[in-house]
C-alpha atoms as an extended CHARMM CRD file, in Angstrom:
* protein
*
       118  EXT
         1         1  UNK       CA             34.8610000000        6.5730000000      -37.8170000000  PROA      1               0.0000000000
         2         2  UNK       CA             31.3460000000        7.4580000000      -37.7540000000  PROA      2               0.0000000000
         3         3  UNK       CA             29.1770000000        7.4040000000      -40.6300000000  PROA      3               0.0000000000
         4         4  UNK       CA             26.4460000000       10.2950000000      -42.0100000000  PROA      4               0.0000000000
         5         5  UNK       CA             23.4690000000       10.0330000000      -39.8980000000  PROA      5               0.0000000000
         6         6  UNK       CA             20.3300000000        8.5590000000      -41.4100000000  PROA      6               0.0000000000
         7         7  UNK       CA             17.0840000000        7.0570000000      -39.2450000000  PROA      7               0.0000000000
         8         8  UNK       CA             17.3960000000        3.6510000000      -38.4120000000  PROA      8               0.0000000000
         9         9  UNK       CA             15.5260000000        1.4220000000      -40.6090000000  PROA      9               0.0000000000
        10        10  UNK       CA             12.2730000000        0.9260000000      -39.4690000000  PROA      10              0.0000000000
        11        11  UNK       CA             12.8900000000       -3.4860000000      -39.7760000000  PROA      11              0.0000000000
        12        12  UNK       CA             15.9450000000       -3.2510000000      -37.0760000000  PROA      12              0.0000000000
        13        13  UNK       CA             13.3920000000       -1.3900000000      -34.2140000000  PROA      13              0.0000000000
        14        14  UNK       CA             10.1180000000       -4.3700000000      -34.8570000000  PROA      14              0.0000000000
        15        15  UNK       CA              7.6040000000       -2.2080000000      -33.1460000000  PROA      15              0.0000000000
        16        16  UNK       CA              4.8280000000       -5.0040000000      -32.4540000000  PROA      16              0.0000000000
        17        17  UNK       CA              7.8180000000       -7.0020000000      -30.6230000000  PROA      17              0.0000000000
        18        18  UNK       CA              8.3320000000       -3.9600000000      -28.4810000000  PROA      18              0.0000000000
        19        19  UNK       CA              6.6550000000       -3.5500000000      -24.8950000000  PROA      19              0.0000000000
        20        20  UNK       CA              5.2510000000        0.1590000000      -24.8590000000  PROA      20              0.0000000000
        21        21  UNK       CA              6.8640000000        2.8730000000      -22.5200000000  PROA      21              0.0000000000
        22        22  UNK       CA              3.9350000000        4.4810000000      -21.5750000000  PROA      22              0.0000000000
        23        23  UNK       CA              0.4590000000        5.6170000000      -23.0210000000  PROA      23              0.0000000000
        24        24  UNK       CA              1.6810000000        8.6430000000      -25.3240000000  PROA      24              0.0000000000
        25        25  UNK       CA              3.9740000000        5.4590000000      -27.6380000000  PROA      25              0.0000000000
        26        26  UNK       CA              6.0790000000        2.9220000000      -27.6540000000  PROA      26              0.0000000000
        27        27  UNK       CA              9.7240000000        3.2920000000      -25.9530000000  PROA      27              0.0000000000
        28        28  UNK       CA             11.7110000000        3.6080000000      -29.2640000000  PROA      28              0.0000000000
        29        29  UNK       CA             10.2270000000        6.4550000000      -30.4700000000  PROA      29              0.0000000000
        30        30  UNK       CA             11.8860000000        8.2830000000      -28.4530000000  PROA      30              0.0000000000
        31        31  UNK       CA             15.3910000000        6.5290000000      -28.6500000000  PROA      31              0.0000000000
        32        32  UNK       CA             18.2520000000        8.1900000000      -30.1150000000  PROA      32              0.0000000000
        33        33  UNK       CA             19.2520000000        5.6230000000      -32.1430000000  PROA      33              0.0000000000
        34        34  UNK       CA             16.9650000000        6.4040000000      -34.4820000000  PROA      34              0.0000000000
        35        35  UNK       CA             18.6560000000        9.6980000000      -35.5270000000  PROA      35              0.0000000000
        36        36  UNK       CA             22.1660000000        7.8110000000      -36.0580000000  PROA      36              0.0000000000
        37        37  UNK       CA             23.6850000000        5.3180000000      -38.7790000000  PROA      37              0.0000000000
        38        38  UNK       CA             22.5210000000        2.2420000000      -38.2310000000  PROA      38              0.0000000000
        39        39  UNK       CA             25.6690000000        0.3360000000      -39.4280000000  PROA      39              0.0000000000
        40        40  UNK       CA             26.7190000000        1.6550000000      -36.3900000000  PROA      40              0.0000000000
        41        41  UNK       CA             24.4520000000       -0.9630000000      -33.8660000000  PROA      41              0.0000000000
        42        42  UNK       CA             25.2640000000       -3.5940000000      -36.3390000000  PROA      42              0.0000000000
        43        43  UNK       CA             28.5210000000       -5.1100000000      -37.0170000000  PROA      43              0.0000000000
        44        44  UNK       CA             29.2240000000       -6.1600000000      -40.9880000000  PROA      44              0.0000000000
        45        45  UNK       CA             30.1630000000       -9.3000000000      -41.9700000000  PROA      45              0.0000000000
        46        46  UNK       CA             33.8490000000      -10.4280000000      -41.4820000000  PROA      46              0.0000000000
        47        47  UNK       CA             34.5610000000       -7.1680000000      -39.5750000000  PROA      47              0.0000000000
        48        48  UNK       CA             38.1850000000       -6.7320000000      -38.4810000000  PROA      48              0.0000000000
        49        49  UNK       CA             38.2230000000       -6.9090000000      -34.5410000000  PROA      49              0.0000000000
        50        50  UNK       CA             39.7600000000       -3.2920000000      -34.1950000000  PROA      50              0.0000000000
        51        51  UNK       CA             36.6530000000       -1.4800000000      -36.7610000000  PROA      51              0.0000000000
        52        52  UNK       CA             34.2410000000       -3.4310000000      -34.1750000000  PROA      52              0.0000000000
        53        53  UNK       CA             35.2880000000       -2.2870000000      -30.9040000000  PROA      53              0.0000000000
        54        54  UNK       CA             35.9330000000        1.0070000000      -32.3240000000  PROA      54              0.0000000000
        55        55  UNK       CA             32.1420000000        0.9040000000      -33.9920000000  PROA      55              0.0000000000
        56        56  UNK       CA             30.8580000000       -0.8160000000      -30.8680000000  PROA      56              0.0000000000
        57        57  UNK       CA             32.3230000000        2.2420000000      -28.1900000000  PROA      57              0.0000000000
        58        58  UNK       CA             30.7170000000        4.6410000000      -30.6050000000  PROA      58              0.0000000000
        59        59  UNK       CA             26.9440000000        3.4250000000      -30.3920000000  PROA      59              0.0000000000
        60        60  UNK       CA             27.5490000000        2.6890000000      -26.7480000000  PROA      60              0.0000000000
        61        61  UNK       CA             28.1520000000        6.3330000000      -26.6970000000  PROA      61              0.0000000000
        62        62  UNK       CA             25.2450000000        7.0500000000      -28.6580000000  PROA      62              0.0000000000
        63        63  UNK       CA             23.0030000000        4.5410000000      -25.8910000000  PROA      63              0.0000000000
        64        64  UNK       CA             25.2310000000        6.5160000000      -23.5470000000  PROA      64              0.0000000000
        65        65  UNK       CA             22.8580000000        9.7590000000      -24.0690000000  PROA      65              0.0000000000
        66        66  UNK       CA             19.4340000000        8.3480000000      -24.7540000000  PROA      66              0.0000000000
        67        67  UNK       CA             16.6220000000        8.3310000000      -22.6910000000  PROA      67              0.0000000000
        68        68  UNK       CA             15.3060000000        5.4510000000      -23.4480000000  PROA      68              0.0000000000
        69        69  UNK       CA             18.1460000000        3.2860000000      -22.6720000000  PROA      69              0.0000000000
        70        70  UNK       CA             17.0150000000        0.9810000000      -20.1540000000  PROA      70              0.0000000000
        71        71  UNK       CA             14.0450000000        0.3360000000      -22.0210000000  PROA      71              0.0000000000
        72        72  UNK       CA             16.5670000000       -0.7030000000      -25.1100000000  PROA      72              0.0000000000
        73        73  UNK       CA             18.5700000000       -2.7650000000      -22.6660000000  PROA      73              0.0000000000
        74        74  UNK       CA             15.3970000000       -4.6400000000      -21.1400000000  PROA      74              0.0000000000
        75        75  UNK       CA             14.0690000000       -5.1440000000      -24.7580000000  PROA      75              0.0000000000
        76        76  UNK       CA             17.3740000000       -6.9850000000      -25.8850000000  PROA      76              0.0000000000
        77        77  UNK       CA             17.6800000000       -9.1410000000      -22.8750000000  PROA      77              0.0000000000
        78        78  UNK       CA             13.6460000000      -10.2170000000      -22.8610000000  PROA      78              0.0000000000
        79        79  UNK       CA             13.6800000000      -10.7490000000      -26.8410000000  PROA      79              0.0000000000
        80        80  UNK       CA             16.4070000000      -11.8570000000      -26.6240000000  PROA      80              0.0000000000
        81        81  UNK       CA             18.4590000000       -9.8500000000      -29.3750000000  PROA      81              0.0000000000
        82        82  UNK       CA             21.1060000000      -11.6970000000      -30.8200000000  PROA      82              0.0000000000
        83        83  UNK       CA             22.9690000000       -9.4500000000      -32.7990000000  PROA      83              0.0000000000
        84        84  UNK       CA             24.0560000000       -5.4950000000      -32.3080000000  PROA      84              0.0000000000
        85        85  UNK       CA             24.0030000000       -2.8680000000      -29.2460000000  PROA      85              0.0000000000
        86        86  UNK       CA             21.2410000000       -2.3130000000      -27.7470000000  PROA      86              0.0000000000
        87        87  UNK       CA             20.5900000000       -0.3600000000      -24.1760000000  PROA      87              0.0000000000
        88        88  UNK       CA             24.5740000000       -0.1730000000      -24.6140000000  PROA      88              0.0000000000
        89        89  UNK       CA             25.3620000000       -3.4920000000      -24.2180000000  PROA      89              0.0000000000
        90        90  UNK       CA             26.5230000000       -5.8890000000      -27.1780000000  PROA      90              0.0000000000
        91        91  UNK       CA             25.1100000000       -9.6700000000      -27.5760000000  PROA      91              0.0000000000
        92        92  UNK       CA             28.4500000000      -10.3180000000      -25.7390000000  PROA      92              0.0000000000
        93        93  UNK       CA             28.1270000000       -8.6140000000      -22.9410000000  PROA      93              0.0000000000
        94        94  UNK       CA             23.9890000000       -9.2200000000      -22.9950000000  PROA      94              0.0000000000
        95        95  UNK       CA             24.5960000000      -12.8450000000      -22.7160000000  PROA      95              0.0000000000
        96        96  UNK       CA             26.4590000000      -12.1550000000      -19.7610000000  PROA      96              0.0000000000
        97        97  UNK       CA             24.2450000000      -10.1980000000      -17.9550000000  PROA      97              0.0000000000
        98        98  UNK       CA             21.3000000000      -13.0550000000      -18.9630000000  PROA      98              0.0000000000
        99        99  UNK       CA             23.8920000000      -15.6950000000      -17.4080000000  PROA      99              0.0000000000
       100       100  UNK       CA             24.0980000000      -13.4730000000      -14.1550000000  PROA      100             0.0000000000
       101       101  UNK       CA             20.3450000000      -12.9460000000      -13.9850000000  PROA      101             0.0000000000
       102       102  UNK       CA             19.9270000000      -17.1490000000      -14.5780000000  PROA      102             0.0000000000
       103       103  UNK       CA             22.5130000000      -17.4510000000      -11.7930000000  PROA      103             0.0000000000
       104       104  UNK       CA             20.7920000000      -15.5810000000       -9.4060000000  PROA      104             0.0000000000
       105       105  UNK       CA             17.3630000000      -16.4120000000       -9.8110000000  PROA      105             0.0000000000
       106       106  UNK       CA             18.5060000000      -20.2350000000       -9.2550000000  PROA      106             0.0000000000
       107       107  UNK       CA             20.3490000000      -18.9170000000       -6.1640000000  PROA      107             0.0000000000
       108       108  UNK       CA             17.0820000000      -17.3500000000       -4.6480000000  PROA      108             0.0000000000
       109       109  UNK       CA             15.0240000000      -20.4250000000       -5.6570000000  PROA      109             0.0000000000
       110       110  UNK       CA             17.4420000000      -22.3700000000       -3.7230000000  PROA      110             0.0000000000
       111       111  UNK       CA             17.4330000000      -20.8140000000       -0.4870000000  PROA      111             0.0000000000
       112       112  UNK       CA             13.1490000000      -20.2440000000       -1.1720000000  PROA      112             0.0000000000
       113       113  UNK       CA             13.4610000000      -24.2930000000       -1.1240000000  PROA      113             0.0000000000
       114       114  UNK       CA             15.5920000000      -24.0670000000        2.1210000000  PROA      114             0.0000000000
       115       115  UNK       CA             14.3350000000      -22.0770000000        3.8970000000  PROA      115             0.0000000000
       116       116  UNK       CA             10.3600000000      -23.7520000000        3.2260000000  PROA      116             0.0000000000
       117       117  UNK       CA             12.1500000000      -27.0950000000        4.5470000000  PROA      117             0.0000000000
       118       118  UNK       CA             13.9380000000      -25.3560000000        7.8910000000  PROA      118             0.0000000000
């Protein structure tokens, strides 16, 4: 069930946190999210598992249209953001693309050290 839309709080985006998208302002000026309920990004406390996936699928479809999505995303993983959706991801699923990206950079130092030694 989606909420009345209201901006997003100004304290959930931290704009001095936030690396800049290009010279005309920083990235989430322009992100959707900031036209939608922000109850919707963040889950309440003692949530019932159903209301959260439901709540989570509609932000992702909110991330789903915004331009600045990738931005979002790389903002949550380099923070890193512990709570909410951001980019369309949850801290769930962010922590699993962190683990991946851990993974694999240990992987490629690995064969850097193997192949310097062969």
């Amino acid at each position: 069930m989606l909420l009345p839309h209201q901006p997003l709080p100004e304290a959930a985006v931290p704009s001095q946190r936030m690396p800049a998208r290009d010279q005309a302002g920083p990235w989430h000026s322009e992100a959707v999210c900031r036209r939608d309920e922000a109850g919707l990004f963040f889950a309440p406390s003692k949530e019932p598992t159903a209301a959260r996936l439901s709540r989570e699928e509609a932000a992702k479809r909110v991330c789903a249209r915004c331009p600045v999505m990738v931005e979002c995303r790389e903002h949550a993983l380099l923070q890193p953001e512990p709570y909410g959706v951001w980019g369309g991801l949850t801290a769930a699923e962010r922590r699993v693309v962190l683990a991946r990206r851990r993974r694999r950079e240990a992987e490629l130092q690995r064969a850097t050290r193997v192949a310097a030694a062969g």
